[in-house]
C-alpha positions in Angstrom: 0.0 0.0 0.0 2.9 2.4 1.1 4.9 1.9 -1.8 2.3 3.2 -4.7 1.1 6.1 -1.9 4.6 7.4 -1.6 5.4 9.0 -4.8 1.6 11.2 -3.9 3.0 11.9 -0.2 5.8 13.4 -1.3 3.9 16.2 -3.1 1.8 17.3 0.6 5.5 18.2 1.5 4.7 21.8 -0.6 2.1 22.7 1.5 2.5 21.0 4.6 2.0 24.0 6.5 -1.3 24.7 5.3 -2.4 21.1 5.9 -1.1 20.9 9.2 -3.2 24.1 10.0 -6.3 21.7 8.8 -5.6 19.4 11.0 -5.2 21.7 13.7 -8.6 23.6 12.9 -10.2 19.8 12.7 -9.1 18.7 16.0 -10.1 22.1 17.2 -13.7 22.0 15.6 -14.1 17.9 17.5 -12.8 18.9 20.7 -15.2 22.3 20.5 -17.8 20.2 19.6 -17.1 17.5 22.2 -16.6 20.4 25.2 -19.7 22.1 24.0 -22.1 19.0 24.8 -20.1 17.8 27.6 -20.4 21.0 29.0 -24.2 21.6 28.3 -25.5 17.9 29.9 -23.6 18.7 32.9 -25.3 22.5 33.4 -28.4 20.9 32.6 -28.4 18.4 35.2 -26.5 20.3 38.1 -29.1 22.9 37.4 -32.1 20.3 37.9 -30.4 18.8 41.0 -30.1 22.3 42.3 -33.6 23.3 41.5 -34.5 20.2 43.5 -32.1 20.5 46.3 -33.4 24.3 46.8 -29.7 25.9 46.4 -30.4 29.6 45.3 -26.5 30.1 45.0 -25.9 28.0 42.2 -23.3 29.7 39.4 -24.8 28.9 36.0 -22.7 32.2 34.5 -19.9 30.9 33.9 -21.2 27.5 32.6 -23.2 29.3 30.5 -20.2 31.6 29.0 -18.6 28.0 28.5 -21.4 26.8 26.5 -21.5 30.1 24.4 -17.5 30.3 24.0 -17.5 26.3 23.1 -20.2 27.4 20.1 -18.6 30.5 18.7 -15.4 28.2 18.9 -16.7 25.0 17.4 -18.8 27.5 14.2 -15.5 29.4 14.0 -13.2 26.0 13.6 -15.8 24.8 11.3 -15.1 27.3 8.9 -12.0 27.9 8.8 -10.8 24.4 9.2 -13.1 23.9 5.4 -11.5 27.0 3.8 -8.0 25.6 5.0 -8.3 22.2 4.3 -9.7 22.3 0.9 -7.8 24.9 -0.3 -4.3 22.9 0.6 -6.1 19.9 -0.8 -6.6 21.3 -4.3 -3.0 23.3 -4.1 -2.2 19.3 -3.8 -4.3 18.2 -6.8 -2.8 20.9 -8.8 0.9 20.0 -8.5 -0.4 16.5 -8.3 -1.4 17.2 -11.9 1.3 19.1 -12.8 3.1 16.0 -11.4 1.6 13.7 -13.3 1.6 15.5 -16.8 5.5 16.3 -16.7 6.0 12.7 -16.3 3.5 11.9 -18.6 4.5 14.4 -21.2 8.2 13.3 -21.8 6.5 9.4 -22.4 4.8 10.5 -25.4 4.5 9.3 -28.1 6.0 5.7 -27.4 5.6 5.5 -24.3 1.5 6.3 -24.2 0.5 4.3 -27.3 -0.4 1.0 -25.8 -3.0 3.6 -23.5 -6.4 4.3 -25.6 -6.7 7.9 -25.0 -10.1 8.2 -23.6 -8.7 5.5 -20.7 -5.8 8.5 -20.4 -7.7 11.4 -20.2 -9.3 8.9 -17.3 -5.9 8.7 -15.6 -5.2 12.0 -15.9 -8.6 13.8 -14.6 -10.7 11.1 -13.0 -8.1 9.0 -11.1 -6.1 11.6 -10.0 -9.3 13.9 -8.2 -10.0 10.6 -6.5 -7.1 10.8 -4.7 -7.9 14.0 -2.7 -9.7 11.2 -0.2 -6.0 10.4 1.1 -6.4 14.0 2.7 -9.8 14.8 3.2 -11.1 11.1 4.3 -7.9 9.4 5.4 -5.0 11.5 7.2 -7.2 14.1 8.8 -10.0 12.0 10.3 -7.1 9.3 11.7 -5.0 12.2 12.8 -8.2 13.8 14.6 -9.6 11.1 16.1 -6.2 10.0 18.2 -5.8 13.5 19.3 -9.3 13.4 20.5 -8.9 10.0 22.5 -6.3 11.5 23.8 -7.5 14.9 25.0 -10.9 13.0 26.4 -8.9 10.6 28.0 -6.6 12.9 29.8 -9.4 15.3 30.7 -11.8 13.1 32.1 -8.9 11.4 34.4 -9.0 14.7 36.5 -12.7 13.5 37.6 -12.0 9.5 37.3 -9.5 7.3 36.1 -11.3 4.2 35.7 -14.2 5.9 33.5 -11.5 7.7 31.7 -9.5 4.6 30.7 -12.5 2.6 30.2 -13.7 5.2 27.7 -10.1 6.0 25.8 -9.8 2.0 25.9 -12.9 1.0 23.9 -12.5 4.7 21.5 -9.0 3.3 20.5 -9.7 -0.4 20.5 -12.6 0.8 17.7 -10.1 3.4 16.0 -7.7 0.1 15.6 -10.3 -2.8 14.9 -12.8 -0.8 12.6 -10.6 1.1 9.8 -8.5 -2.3 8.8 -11.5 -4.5 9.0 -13.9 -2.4 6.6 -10.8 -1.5 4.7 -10.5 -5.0 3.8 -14.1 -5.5 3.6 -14.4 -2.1 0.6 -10.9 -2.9 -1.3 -12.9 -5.2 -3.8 -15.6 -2.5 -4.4 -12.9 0.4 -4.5 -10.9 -1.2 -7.0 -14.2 -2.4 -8.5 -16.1 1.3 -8.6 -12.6 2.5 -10.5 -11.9 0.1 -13.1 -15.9 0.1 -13.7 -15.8 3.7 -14.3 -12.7 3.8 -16.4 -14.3 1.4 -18.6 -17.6 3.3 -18.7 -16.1 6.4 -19.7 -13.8 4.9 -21.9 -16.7 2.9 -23.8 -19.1 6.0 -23.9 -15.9 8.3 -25.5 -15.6 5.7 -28.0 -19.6 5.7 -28.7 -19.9 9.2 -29.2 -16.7 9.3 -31.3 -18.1 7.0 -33.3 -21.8 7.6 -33.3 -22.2 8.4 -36.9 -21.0 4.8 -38.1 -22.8 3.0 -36.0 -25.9 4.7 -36.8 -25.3 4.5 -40.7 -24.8 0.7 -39.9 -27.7 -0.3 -37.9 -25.3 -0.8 -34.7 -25.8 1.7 -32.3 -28.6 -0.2 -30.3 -25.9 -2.9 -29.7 -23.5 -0.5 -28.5 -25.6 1.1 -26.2 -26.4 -2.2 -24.6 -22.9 -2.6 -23.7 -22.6 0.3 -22.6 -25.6 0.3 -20.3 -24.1 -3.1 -19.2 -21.2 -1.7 -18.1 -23.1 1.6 -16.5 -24.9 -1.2 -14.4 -21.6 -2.7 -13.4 -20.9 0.9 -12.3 -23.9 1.3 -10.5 -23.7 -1.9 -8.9 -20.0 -1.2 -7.4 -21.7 1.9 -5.9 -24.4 0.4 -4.4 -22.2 -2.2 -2.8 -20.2 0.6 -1.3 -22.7 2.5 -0.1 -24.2 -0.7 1.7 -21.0 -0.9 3.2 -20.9 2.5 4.4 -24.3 2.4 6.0 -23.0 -0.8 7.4 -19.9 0.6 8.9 -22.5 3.6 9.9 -24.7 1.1 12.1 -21.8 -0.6 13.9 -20.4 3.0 14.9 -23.9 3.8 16.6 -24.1 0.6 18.0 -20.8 0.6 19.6 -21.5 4.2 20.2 -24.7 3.3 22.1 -23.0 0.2 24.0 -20.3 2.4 25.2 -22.7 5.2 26.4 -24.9 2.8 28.2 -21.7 1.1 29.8 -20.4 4.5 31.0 -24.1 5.3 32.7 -23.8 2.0 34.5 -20.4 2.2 35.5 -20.9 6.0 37.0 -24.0 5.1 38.5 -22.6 4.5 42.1 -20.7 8.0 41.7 -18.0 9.2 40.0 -14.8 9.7 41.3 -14.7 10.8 45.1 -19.0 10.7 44.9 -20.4 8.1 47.3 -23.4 9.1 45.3 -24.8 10.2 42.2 -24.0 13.3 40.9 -24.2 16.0 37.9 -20.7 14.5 37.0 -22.8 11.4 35.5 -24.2 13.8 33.2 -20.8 15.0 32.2 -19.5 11.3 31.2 -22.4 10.6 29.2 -22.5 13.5 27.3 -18.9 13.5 26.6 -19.1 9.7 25.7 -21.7 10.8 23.1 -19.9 13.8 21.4 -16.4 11.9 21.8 -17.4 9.2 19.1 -18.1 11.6 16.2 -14.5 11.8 15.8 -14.7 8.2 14.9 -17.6 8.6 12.7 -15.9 9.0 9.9 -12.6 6.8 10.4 -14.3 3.6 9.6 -15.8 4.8 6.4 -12.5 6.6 5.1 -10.9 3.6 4.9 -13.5 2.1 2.4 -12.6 4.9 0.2 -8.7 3.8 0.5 -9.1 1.0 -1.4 -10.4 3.0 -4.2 -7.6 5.7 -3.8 -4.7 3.2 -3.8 -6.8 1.7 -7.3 -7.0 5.2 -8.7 -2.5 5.6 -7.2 -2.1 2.4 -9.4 -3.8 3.3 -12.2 -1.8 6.9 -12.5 1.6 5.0 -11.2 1.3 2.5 -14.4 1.7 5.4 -16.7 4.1 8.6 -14.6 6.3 5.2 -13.5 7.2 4.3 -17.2 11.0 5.4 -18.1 11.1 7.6 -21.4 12.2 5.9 -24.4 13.7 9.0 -25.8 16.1 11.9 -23.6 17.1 15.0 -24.5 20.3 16.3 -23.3 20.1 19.5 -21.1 22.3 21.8 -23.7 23.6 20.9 -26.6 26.3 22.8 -29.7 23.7 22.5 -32.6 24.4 24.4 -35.7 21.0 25.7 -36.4 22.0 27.5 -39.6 20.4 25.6 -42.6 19.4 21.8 -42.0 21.5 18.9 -43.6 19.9 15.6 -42.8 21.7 12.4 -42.8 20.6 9.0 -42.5 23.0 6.4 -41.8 22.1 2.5 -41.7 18.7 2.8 -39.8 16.2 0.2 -38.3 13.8 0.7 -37.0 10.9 -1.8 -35.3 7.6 -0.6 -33.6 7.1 -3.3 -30.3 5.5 -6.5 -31.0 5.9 -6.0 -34.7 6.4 -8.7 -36.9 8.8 -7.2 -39.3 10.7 -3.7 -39.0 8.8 -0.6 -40.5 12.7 0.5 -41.6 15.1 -2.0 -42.4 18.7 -0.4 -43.5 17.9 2.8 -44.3 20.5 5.7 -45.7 20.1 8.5 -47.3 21.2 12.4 -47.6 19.6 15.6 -47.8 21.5 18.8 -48.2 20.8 22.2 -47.4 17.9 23.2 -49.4 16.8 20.7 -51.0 13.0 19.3 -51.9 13.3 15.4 -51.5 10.4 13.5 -51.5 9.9 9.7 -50.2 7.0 8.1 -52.2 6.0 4.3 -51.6 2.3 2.5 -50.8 0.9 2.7 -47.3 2.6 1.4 -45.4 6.5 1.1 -46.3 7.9 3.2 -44.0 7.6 6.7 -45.4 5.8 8.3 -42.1 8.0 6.4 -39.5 11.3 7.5 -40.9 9.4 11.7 -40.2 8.8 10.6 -36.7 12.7 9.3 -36.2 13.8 12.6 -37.8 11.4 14.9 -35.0 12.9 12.1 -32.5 9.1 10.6 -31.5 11.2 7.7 -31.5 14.8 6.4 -31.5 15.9 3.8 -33.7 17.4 0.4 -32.7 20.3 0.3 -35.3 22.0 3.3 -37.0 22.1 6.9 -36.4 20.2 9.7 -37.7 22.1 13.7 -37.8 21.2 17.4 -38.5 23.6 19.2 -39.1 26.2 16.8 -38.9 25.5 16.6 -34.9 23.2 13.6 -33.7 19.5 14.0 -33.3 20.5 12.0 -29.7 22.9 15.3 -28.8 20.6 17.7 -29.8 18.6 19.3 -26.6 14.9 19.6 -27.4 14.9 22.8 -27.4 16.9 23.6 -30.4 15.4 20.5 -32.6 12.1 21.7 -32.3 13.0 25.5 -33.2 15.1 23.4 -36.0 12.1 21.6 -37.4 8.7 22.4 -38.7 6.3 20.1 -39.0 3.0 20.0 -41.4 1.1 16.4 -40.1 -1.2 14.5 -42.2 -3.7 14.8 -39.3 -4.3 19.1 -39.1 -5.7 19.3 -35.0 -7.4 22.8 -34.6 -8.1 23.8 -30.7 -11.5 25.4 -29.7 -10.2 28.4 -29.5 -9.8 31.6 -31.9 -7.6 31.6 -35.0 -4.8 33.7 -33.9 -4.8 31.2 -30.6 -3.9 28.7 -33.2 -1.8 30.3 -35.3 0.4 31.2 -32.4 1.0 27.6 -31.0 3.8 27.7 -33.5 5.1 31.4 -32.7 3.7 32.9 -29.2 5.4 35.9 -30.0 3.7 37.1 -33.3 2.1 40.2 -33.9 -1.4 40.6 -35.4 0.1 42.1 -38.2 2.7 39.2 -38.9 -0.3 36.3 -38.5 -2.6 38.2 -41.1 0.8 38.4 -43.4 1.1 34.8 -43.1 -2.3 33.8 -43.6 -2.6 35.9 -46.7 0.6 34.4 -48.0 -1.1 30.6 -47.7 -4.3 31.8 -49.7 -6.6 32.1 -47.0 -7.2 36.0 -47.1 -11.2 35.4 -46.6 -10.5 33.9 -42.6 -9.7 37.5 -42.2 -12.4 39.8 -44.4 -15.1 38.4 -41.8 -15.6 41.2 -38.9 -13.8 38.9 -36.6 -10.7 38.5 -38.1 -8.1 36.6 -35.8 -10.6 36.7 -33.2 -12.9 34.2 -34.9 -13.6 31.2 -33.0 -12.8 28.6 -34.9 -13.9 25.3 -32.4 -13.0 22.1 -32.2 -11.6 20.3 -34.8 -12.2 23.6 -36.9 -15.3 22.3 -38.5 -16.5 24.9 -40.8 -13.3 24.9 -42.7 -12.7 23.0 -45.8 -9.9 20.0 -46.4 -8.1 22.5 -48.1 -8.5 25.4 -45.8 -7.0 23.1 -43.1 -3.8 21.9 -45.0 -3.1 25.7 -45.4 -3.3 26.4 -41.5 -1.0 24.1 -40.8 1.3 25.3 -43.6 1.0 28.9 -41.9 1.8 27.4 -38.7 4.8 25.8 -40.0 6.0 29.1 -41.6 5.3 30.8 -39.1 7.5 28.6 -36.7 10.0 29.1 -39.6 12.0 25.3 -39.3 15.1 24.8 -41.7 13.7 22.0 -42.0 10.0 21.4 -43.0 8.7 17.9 -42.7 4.9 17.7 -45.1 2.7 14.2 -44.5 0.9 13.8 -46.8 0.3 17.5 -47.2 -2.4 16.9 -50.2 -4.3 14.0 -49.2 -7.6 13.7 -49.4 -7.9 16.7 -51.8 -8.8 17.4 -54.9 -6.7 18.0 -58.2 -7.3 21.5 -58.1 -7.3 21.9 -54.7 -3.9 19.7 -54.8 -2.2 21.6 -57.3 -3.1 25.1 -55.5 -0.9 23.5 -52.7 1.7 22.2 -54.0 2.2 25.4 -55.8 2.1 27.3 -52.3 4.4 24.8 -51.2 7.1 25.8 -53.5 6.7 29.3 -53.4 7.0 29.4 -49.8 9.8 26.9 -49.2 12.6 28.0 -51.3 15.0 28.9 -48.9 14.3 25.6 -46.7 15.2 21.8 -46.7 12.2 20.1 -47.2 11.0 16.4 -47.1 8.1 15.6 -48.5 6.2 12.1 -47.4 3.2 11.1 -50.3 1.9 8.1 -52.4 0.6 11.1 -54.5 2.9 11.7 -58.2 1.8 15.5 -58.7 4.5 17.7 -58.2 7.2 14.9 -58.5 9.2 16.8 -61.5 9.7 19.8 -59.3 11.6 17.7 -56.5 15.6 17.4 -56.3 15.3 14.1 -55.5 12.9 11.5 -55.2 13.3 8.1 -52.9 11.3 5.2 -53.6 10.5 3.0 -50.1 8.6 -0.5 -50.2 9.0 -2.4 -47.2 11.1 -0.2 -45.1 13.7 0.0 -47.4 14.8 3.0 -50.2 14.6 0.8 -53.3 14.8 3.3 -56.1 16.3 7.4 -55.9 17.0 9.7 -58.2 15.2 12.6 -60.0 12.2 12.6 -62.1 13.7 12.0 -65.5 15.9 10.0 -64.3 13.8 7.4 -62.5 11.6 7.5 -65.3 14.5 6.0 -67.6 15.1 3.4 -65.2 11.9 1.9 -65.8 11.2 0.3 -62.3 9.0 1.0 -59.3 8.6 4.8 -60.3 7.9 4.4 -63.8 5.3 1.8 -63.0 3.5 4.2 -60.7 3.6 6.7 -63.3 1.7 4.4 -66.0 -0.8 3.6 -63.3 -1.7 7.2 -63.1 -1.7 7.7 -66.7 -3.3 4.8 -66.9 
């Protein structure tokens, strides 16, 4: 249990003050709470026995100033014991967060692909708020009920020690019996109420997402079966726990009741000194009564540990993974120009059956087009992500500049490299928000160049201009609306290198040819590689590398490769064709 806790400890270290100060207030508010009904039955019943014994000199001022102080004291604590405690809590969830994503972030994308990402976005939100219950539920209610057995115990041995011990005895024999036994008891339904979540929320992400196809096919009712199966799972593991709870509930008021009604029978023949019964009965009673509330909520914390050390697993199995690639912390790169050299690479994703590269060379000067053409499938993608260094290859070595990618610090490859994917992802947010993901510091005046230099001069004739909000996935824009955004993007992060997937997939010839001509207008001055089972634009390339099975099986330049007559020249007659 310890072990996948401690790593979440560690982080209450940053605020330790604040939480402490929680605590404090909480063990103030019990103790308030406990002296304020202790306090009360006892000037209630010496009053009546004074009434009855005719005393007219009986002091009820100050017992009354006690009863008032204890109230302002207890509301007080109250207050300021929530405000503290839940603001350290979520000062903890934020670094815990914070926590989590830095080790998350340098996992990516390797390291996170065998995770589905609604199950991460799970991890990362769901999971991680559970574990506010180690606070809120756990260490403060443990930590202010043995205070409280101790401050009872001590105080009532002024008046009598056997009552006193009798009472701390039973208090900590429940504080020590009850917590392990329905922590063992909720484990199963903890782990059970997280994993059934995570697998509802993963299976209802996945149903929305793809909502459309499954109502085009006729399978949507079927879905939603399983997924109300698995909601019913959910519901279920709730259910069980909050049986459990009520449970836990009933065997605090019973041992609550048994331990008042012992205390009343022991005190009957006085207490301490008292030959006879007194107001002091009262006192016991009362504070036997108020005492237990600090244990209230012990026994049912400890359900909820089982779920928090689930949710601690669940968060540990991805921030616990080593990155598979490091950056070094500086680094000489020469970030004048970009020459690219591939030397002997292979490359294998895990639990492949074959290598996606196999032996791969090649060489790219400064300023050159080069374009690596080949069926889905060979290879063409993979070698992009080894150059932006998603990934590091098993054999061979990859360099920019003539320096390794391996020595280059992240900092400088990514200002190095600019990247237009085959998958264009717009944020909900304005245009100029997305525009400047690439270069924070632009001006208005510099984004509106830019965009007018990629074609797309209408975004900015609305009244909105940069302001327009373009939402998620930019839906109103066209195919061919998007592939420019991403080219201003990548201009506007100015790379000597620009990488292009696929940059005219899924587009029409005209459409195509518009961006291919943008291309080479606005790349002159850049090394750029070009990734594309697409022939238009081929004869404008300085050289052109054929890939089938992870391996460069034809280069050369467009005349020349037609002369050869292999793979090249047979992809050209299919198009003509």
């Amino acid at each position: 249990m310890m072990p996948t806790l401690r790593p979440f400890l560690r982080l209450y270290r940053r605020h330790i003050w604040r939480l402490s100060l929680g605590i404090v207030l909480a063990i103030l508010t019990l103790l308030a709470s406990i002296g304020l009904l202790t306090l009360s039955g006892w000037f209630l019943a010496a009053s009546s026995l004074a009434g009855i014994a005719g005393l007219y000199s009986f002091n009820y001022m100050l017992p009354a100033a006690g009863v008032r102080g204890a109230a302002i004291v207890r509301t007080a604590a109250r207050y300021f014991e929530r405000l503290v405690s839940h603001d350290g809590t979520f000062r903890v969830l934020q670094h815990l967060r914070v926590f989590t994503f830095s080790k998350l972030l340098p996992l990516s994308p390797a390291g996170i692909a065998r995770f589905r990402q609604g199950d991460l976005l799970n991890r990362f939100v769901a999971d991680v708020d559970t574990l506010d219950h180690l606070y809120l539920r756990v260490i403060s209610p443990l930590i202010g009920a043995l205070v409280v057995i101790l401050c009872v115990t001590v105080g009532l041995s002024w008046l009598d020690v056997h009552l006193a011990l009798t009472l701390g005895g039973i208090m900590l024999l429940t504080l020590l019996v009850l917590p392990p036994l329905f922590y063992r008891a909720g484990r199963p339904t903890g782990e059970a109420m997280t994993t059934e979540r995570a697998s509802y929320r993963l299976a209802l992400t996945r149903w929305l997402q793809g909502h459309a196809e499954l109502t085009l096919y006729g399978n949507e009712k079927a879905w939603r079966a399983r997924l109300d199966e698995n909601e019913q799972r959910w519901q279920t593991a709730q259910r069980q726990q909050a049986n459990l709870t009520a449970l836990s509930q009933g065997v605090m008021l019973l041992i609550s009741g048994l331990t008042v009604t012992l205390v009343l029978w022991l005190s009957a023949g006085g207490v301490g000194d008292a030959s006879t019964p007194d107001a002091l009965i009262a006192l016991f009673v009362f504070c036997a009564l108020a005492a237990f509330e600090s244990l209230a909520p012990v026994s049912g914390a400890f359900q909820h540990l089982g779920q928090v050390i689930a949710s601690a697993q669940r968060v540990a199995e991805v921030i616990d993974h080593s990155p598979q690639v490091t950056f070094p912390a500086t680094s000489s790169a020469v970030r004048h120009g970009a020459t690219v050299e591939v030397n002997n690479v292979t490359f294998r994703y895990d639990k492949a059956l074959s290598p996606a590269l196999n032996d791969i060379s090649l060489r790219i000067a400064n300023g050159e087009k080069v374009a690596l053409l080949g069926r889905t499938g060979c290879g063409k993608t993979t070698l992009l992500q080894l150059l932006t260094r998603a990934w590091d290859p098993q054999q061979g070595e990859i360099s920019l500049n003539q320096l390794p990618l391996a020595q280059w610090d992240e900092a400088s490859l990514r200002a190095q490299i600019s990247v237009v994917s085959q998958r264009v992802h717009l944020f909900s947010r304005t245009l100029r928000d997305n525009l400047r993901l690439a270069a924070p510091e632009s001006s208005d005046q510099h984004l509106s160049a830019v965009l007018r230099q990629v074609g797309l001069d209408k975004l900015l004739d609305n009244h909105e201009g940069l302001n327009a909000w373009l939402g998620e996935g930019g839906r109103q824009l066209s195919g061919g609306e998007l592939r420019r955004l991403a080219i201003a993007r990548a201009l506007l992060h100015n790379g000597a290198l620009m990488l292009l997937d696929e940059p005219t997939e899924g587009l029409d010839a005209q459409t195509e040819r518009q961006i291919l001509a943008l291309l080479q207008e606005v790349t002159r001055d850049k090394t750029v590689i070009v990734v594309t089972h697409r022939l238009q634009g081929m004869e404008n390339m300085d050289r052109i590398y054929v890939m089938d099975q992870g391996k460069i099986i034809e280069q050369g330049t467009h005349p020349t490769l037609l002369a050869k007559r292999g793979r090249y020249w047979y992809f050209q007659q299919r198009v003509t064709l």
